[in-house]
Backbone atoms as SQL, in Angstrom:
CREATE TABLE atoms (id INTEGER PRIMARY KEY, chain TEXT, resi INTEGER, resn TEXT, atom TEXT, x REAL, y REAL, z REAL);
INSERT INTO atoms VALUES
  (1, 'A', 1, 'UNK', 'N', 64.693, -79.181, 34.781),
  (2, 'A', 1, 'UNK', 'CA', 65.758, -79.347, 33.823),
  (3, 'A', 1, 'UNK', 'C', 65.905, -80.841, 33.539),
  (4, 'A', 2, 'UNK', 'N', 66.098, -80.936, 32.371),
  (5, 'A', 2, 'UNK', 'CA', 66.066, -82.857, 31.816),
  (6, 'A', 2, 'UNK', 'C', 67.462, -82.836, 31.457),
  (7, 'A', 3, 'UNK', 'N', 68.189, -83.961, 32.036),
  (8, 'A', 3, 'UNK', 'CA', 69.108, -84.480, 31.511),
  (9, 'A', 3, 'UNK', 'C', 69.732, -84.632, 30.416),
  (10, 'A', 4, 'UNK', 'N', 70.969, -84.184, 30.109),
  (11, 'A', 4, 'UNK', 'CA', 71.364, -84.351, 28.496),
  (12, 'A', 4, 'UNK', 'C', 71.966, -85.653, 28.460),
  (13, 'A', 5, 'UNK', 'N', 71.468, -86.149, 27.446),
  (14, 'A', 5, 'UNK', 'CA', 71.815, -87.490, 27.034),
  (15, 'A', 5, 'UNK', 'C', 72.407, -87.453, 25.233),
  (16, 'A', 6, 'UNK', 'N', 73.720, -87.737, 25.311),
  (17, 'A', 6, 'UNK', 'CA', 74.014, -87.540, 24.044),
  (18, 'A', 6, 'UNK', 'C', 73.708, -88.451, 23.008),
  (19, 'A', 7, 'UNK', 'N', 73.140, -89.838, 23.048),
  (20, 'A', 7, 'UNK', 'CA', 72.361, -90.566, 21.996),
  (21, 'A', 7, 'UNK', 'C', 70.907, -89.766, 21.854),
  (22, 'A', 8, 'UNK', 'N', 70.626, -89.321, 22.882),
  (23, 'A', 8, 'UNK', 'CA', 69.175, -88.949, 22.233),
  (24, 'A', 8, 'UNK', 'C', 69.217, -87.593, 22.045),
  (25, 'A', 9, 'UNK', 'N', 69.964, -86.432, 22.132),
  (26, 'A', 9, 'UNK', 'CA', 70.153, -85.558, 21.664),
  (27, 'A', 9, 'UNK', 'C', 70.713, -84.769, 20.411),
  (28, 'A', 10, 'UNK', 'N', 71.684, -85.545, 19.941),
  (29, 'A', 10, 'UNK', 'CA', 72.873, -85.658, 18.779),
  (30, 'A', 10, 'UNK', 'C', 71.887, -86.907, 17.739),
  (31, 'A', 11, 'UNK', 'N', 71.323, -88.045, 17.785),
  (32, 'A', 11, 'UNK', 'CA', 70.544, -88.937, 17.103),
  (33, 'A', 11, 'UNK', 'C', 68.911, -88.287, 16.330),
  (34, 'A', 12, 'UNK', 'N', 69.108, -87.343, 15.470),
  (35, 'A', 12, 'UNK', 'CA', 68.088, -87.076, 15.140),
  (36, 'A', 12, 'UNK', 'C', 66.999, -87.921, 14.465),
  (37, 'A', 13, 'UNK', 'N', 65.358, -87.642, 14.709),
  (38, 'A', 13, 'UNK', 'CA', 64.331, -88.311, 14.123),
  (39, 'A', 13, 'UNK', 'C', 64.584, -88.234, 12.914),
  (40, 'A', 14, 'UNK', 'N', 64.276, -89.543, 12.576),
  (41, 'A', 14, 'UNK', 'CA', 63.668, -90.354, 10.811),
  (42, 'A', 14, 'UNK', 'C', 62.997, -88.822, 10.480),
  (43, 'A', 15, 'UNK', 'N', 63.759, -88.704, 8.602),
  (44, 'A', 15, 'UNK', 'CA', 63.349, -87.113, 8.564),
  (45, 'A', 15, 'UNK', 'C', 61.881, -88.028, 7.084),
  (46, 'A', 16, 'UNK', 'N', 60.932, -87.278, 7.127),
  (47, 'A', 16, 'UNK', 'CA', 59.756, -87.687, 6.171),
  (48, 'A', 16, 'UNK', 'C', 59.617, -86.800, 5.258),
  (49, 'A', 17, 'UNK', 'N', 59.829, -86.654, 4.096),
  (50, 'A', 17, 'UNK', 'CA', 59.331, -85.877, 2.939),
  (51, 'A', 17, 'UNK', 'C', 58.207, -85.497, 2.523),
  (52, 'A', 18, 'UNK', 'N', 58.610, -84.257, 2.573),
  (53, 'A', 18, 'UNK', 'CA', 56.577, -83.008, 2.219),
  (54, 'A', 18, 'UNK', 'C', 57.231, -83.073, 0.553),
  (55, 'A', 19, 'UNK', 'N', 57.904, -82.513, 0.450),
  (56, 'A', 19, 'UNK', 'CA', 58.052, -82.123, -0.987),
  (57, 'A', 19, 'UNK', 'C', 59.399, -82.441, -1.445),
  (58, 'A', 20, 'UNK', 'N', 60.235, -81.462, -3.061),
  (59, 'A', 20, 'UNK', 'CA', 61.000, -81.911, -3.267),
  (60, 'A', 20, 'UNK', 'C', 61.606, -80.234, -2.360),
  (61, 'A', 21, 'UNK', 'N', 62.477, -81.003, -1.688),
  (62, 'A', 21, 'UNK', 'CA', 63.506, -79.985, -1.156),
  (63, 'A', 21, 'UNK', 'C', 63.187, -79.639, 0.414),
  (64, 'A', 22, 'UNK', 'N', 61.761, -79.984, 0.794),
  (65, 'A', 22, 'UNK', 'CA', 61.447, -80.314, 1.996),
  (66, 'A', 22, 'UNK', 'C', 61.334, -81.510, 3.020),
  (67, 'A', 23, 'UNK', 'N', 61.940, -81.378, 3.965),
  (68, 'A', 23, 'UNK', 'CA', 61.499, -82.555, 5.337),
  (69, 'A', 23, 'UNK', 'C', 61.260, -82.174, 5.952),
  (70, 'A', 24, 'UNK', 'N', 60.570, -83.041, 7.260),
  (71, 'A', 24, 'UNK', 'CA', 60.249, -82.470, 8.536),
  (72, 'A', 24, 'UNK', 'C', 60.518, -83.800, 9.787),
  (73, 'A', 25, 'UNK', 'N', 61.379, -83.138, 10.245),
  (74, 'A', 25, 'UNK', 'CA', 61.685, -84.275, 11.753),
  (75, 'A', 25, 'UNK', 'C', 60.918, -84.195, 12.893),
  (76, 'A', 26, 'UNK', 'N', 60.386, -83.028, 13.183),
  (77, 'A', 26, 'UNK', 'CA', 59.809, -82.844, 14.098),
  (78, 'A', 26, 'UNK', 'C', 58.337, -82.277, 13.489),
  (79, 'A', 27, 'UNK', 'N', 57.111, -82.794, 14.161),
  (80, 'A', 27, 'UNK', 'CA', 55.941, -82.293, 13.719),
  (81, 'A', 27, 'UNK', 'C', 55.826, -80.409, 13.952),
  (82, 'A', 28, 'UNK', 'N', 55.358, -80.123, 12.792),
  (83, 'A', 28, 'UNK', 'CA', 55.617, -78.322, 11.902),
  (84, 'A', 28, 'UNK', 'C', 56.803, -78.105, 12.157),
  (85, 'A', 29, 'UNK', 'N', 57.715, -78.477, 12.090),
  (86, 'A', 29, 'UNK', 'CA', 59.588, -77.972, 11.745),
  (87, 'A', 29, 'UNK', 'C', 59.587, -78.304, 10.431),
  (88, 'A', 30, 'UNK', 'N', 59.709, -77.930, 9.598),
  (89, 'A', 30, 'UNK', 'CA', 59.959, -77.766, 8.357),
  (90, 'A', 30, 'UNK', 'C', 61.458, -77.607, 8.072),
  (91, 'A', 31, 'UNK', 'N', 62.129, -78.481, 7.373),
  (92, 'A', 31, 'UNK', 'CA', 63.286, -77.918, 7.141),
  (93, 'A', 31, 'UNK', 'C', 64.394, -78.056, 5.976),
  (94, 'A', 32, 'UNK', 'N', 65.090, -77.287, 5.292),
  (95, 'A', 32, 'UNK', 'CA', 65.300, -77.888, 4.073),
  (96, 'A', 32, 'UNK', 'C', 66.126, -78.906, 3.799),
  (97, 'A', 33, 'UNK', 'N', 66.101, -79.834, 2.915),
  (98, 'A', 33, 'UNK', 'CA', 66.444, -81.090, 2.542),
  (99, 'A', 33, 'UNK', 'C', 67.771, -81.339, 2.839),
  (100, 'A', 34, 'UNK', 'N', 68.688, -81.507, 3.869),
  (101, 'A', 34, 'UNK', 'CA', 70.590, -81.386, 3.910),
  (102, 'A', 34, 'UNK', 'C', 71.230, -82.216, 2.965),
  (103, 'A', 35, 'UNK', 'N', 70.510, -82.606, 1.558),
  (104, 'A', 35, 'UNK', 'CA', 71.260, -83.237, 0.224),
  (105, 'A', 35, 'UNK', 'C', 71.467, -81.856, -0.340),
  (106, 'A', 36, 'UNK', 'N', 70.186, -80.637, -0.532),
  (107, 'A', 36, 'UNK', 'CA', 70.480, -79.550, -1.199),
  (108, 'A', 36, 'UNK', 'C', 71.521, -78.256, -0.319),
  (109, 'A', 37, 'UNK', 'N', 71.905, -78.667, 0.824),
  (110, 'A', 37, 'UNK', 'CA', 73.103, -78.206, 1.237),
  (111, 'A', 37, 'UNK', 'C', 74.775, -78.595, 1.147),
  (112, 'A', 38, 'UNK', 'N', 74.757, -78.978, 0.652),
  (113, 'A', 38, 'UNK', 'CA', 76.349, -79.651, 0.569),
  (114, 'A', 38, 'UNK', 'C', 77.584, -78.764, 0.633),
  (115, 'A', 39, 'UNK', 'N', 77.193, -77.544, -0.656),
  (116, 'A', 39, 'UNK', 'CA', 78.173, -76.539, -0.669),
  (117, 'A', 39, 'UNK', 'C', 78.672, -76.427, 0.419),
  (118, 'A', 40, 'UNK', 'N', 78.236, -76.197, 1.572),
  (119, 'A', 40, 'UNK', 'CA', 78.748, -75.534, 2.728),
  (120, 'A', 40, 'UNK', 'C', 78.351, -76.638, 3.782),
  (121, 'A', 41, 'UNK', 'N', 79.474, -77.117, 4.763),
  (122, 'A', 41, 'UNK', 'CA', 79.186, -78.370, 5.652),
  (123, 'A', 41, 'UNK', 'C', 78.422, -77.531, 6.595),
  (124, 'A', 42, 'UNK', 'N', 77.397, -78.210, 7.379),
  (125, 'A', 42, 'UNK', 'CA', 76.217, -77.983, 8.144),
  (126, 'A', 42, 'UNK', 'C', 76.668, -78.700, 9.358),
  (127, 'A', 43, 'UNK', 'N', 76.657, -77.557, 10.505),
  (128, 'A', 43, 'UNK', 'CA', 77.189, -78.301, 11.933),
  (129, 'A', 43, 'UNK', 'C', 75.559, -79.345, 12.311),
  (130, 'A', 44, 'UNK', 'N', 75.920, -80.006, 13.219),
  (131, 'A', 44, 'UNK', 'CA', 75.474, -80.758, 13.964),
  (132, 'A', 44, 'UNK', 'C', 74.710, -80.160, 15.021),
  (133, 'A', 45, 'UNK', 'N', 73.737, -79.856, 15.173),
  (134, 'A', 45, 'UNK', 'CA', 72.708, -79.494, 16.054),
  (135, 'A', 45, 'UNK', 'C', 71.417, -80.451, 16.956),
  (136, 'A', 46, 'UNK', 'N', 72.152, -80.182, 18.850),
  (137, 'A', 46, 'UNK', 'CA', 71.295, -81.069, 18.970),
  (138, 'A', 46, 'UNK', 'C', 69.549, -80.962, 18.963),
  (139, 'A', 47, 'UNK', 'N', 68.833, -81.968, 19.352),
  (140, 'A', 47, 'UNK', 'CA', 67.858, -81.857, 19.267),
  (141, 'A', 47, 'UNK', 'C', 66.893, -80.698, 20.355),
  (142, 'A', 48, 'UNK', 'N', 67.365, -80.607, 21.333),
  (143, 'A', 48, 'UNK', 'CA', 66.938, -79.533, 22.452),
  (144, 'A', 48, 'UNK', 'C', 66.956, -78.615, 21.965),
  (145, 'A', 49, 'UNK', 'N', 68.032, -77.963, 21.434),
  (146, 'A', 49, 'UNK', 'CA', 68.373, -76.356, 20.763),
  (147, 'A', 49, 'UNK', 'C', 67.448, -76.560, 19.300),
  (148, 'A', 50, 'UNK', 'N', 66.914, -76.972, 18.796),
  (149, 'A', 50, 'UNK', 'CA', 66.056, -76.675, 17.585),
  (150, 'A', 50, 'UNK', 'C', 64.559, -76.972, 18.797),
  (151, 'A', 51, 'UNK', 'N', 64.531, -77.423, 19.149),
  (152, 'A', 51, 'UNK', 'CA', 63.101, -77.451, 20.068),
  (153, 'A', 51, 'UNK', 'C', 62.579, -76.123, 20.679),
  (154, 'A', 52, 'UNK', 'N', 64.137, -75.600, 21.178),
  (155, 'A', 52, 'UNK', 'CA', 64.517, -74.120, 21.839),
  (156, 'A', 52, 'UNK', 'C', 64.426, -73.352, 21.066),
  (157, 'A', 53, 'UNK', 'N', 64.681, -73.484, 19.966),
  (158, 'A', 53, 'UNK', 'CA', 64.283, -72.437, 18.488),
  (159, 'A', 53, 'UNK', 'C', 63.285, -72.007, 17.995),
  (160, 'A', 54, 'UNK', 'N', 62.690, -73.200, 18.289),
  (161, 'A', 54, 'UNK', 'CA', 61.154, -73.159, 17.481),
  (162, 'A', 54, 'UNK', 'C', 60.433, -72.589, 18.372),
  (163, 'A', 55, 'UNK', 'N', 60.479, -72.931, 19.693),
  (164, 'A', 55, 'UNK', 'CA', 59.828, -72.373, 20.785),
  (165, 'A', 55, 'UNK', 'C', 59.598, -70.840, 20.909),
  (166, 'A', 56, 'UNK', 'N', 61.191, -70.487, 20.842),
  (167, 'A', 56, 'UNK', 'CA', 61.018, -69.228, 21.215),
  (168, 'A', 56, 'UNK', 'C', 60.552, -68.274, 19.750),
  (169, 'A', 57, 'UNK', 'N', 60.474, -68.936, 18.419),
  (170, 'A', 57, 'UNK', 'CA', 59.697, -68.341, 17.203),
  (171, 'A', 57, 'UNK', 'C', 58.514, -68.074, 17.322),
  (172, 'A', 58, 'UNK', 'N', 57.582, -69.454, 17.800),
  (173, 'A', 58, 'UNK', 'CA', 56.233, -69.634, 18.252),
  (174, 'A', 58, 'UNK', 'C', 55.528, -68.260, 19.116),
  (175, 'A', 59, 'UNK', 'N', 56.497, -67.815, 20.466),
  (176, 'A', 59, 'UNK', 'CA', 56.384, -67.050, 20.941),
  (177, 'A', 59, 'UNK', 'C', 56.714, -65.738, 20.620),
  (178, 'A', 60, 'UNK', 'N', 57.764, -65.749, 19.676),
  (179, 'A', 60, 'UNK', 'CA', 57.695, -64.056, 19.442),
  (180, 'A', 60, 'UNK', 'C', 56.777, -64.096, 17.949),
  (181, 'A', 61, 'UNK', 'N', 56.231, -64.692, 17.226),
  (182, 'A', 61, 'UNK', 'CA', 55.002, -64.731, 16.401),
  (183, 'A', 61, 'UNK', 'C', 53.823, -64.595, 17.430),
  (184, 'A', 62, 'UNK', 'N', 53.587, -65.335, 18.193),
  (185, 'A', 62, 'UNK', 'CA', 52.098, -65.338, 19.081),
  (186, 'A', 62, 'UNK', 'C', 52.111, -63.338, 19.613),
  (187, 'A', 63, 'UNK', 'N', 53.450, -63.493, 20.053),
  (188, 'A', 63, 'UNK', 'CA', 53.721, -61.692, 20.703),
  (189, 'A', 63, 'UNK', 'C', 53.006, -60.495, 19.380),
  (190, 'A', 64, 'UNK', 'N', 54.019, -61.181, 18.484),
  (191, 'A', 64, 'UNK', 'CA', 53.217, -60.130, 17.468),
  (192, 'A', 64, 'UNK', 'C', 52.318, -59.556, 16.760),
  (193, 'A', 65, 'UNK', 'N', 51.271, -60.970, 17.047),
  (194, 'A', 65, 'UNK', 'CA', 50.214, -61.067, 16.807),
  (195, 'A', 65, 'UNK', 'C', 49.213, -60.050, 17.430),
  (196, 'A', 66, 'UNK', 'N', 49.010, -60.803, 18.850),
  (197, 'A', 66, 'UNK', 'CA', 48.862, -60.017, 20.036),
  (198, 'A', 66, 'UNK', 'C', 48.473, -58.450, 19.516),
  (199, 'A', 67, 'UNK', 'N', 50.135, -57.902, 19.507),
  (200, 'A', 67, 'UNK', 'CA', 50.284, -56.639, 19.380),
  (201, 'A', 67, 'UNK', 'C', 49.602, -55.709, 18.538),
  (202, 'A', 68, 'UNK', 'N', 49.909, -56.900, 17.326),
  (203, 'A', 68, 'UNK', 'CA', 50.214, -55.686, 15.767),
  (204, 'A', 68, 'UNK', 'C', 49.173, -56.498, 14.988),
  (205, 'A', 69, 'UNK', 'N', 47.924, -57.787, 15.074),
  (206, 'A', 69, 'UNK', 'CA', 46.885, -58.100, 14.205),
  (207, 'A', 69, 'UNK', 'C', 46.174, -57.043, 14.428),
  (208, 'A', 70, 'UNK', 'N', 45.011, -56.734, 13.636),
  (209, 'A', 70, 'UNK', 'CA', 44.286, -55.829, 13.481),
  (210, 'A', 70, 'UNK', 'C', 43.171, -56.304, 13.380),
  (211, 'A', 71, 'UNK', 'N', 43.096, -57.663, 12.756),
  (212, 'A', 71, 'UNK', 'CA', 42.132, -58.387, 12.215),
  (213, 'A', 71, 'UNK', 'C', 42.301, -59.991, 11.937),
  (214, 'A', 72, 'UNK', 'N', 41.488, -60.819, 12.569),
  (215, 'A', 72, 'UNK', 'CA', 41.745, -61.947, 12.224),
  (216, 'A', 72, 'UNK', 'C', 40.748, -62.985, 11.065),
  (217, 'A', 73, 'UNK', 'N', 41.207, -63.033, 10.399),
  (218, 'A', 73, 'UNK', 'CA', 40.721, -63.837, 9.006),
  (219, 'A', 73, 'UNK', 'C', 39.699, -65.098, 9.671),
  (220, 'A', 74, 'UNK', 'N', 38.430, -65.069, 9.328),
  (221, 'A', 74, 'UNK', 'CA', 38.196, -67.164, 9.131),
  (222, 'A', 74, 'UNK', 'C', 38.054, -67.294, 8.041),
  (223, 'A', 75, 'UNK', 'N', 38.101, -68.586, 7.417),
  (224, 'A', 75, 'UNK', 'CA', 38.008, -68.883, 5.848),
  (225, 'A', 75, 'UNK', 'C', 36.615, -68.768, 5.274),
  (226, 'A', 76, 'UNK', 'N', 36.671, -68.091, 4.668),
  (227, 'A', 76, 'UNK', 'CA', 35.094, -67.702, 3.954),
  (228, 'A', 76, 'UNK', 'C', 34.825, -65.971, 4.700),
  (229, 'A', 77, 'UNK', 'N', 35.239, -65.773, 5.168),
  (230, 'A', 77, 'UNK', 'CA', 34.849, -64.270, 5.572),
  (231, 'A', 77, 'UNK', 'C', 35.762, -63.547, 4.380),
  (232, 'A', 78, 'UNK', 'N', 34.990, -62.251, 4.085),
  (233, 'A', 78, 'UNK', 'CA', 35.913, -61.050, 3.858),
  (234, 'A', 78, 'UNK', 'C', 36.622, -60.106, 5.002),
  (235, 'A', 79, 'UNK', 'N', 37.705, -59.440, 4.423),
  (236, 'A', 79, 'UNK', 'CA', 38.264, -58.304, 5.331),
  (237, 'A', 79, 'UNK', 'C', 37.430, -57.008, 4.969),
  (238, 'A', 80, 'UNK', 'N', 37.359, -56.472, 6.606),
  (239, 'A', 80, 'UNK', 'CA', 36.648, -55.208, 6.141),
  (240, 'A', 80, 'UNK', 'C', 37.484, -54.587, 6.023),
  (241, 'A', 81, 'UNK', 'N', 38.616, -54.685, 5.954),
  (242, 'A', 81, 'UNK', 'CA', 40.177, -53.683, 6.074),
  (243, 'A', 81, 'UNK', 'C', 39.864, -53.248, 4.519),
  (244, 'A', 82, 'UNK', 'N', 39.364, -54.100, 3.699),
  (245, 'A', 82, 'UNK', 'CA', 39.432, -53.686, 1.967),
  (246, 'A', 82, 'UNK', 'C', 38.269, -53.075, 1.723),
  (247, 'A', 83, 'UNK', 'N', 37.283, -52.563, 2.519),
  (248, 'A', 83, 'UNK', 'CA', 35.755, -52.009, 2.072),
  (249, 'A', 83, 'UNK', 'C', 36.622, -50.403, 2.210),
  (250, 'A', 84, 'UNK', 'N', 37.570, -49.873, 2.597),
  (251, 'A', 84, 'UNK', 'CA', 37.762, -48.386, 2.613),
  (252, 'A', 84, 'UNK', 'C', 37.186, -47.785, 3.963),
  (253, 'A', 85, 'UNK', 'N', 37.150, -46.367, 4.087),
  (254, 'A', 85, 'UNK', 'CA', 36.927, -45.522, 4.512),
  (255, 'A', 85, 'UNK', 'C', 35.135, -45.394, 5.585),
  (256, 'A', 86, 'UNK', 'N', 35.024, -45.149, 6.259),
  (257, 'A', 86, 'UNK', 'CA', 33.282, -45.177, 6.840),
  (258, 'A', 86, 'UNK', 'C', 32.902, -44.376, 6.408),
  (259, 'A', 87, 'UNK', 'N', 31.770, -43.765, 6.532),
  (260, 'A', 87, 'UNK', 'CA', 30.572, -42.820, 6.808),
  (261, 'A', 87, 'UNK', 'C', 31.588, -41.168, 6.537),
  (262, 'A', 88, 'UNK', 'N', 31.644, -40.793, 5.757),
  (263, 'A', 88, 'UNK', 'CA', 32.652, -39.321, 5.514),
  (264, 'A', 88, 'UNK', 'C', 32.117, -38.037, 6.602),
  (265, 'A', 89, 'UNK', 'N', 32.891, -37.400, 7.450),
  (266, 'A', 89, 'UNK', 'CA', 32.324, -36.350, 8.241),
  (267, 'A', 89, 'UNK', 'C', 32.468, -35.341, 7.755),
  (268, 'A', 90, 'UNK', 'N', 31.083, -34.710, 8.221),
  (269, 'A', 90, 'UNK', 'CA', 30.895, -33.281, 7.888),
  (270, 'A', 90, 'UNK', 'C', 32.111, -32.798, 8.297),
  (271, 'A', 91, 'UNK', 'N', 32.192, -31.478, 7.400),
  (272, 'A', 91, 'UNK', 'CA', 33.709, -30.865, 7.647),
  (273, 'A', 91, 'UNK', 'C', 33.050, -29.321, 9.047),
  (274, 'A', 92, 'UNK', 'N', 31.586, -29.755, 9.291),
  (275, 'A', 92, 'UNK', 'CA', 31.853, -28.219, 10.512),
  (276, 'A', 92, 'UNK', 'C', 31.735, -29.592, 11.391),
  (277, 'A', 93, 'UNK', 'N', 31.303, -30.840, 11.396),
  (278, 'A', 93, 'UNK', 'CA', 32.350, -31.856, 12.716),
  (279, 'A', 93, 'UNK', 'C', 33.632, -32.113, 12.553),
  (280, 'A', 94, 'UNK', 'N', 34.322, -31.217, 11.413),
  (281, 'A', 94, 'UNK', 'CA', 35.681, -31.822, 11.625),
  (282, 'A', 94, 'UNK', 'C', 36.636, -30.865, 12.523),
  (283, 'A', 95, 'UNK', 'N', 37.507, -31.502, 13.168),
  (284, 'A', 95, 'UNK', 'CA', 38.240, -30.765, 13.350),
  (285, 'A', 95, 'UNK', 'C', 39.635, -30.141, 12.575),
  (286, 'A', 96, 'UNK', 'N', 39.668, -29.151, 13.272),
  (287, 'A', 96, 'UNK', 'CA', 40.876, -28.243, 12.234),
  (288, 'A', 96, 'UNK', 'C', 42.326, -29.111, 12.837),
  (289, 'A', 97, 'UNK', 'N', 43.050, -28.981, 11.592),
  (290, 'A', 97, 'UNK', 'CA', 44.534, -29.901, 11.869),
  (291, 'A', 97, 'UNK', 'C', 44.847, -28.441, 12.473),
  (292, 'A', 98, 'UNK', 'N', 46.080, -29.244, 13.475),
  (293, 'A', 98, 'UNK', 'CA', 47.192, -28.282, 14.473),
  (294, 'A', 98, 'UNK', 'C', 48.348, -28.346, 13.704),
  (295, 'A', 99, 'UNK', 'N', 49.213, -27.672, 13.198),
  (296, 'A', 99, 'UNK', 'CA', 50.645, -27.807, 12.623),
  (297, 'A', 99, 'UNK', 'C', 51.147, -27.736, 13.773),
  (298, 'A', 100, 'UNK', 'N', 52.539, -28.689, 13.712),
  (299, 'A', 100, 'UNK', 'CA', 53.644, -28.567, 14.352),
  (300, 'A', 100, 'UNK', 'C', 54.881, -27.815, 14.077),
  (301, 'A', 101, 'UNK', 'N', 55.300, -27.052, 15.504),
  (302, 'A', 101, 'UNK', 'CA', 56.204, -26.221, 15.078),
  (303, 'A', 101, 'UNK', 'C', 57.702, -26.942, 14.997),
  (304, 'A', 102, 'UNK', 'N', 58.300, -26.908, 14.097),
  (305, 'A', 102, 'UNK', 'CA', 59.650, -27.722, 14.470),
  (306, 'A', 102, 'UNK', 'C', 60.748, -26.489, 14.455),
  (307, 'A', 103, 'UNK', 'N', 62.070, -26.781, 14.795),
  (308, 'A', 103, 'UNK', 'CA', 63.040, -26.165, 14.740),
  (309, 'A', 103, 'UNK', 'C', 63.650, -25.756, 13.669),
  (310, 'A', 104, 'UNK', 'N', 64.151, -25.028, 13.484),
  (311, 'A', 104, 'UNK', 'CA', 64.978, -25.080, 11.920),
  (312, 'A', 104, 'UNK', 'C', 66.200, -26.090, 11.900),
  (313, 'A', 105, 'UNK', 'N', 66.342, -26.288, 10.761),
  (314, 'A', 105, 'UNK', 'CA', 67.180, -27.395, 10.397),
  (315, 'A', 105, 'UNK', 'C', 68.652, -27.166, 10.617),
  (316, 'A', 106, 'UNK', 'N', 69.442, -28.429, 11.137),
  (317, 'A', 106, 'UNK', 'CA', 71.027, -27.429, 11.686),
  (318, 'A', 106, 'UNK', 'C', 71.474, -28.051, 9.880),
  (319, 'A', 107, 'UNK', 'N', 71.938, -27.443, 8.946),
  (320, 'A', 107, 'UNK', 'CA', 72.412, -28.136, 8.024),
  (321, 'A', 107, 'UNK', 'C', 74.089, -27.488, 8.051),
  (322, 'A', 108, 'UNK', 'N', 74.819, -28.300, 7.408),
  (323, 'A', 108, 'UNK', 'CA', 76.435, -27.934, 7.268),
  (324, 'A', 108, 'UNK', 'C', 76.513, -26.894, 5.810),
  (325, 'A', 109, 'UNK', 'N', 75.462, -26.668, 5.468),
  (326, 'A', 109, 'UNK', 'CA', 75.943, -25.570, 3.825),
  (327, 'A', 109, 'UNK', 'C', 74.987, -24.354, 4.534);
């Protein structure tokens, strides 16, 4: 555990401009410009808790990845996800669908 120090926590980094309406204080934090926020005053957030933010984004993106990619892209490849369907099977290798029996429906009419 590191010490909280309130100059260096509350003192945020020199913010650098990507675009119009974008900065970034921290290298890949992206964040939008706080001139195009005004409407609504914007609390003060220290620097640990956006570190803590990003962190734990990083990780539940990496999780989902993990889980739920199917396929990972390099630049210049195609997806075979878009070529369709394989090799069509004979229908005496197919097997026969099973229906499911369900209950009847409780409805109120």
């Amino acid at each position: 555990m590191r010490k909280f120090i309130y100059k260096q926590q509350y003192t945020r980094p020199e913010a650098r401009r990507i675009s119009d309406g974008v900065i970034m204080r921290l290298d890949d934090v992206y964040e939008v410009d706080p001139a195009l926020m005004e409407h609504f005053q914007q609390q003060n957030m220290p620097l640990w808790d956006t570190e803590r933010i990003v962190e734990s984004r990083n990780d539940h993106l990496a999780w989902m990845h993990e889980h739920f990619a199917y396929e990972t892209l390099v630049a210049g490849e195609e997806s075979e996800l878009d070529k369709g369907p394989g090799e069509p099977t004979p229908q005496s290798q197919a097997t026969q669908a099973i229906t499911a029996k369900h209950p009847p429906p409780i409805l109120p009419w």
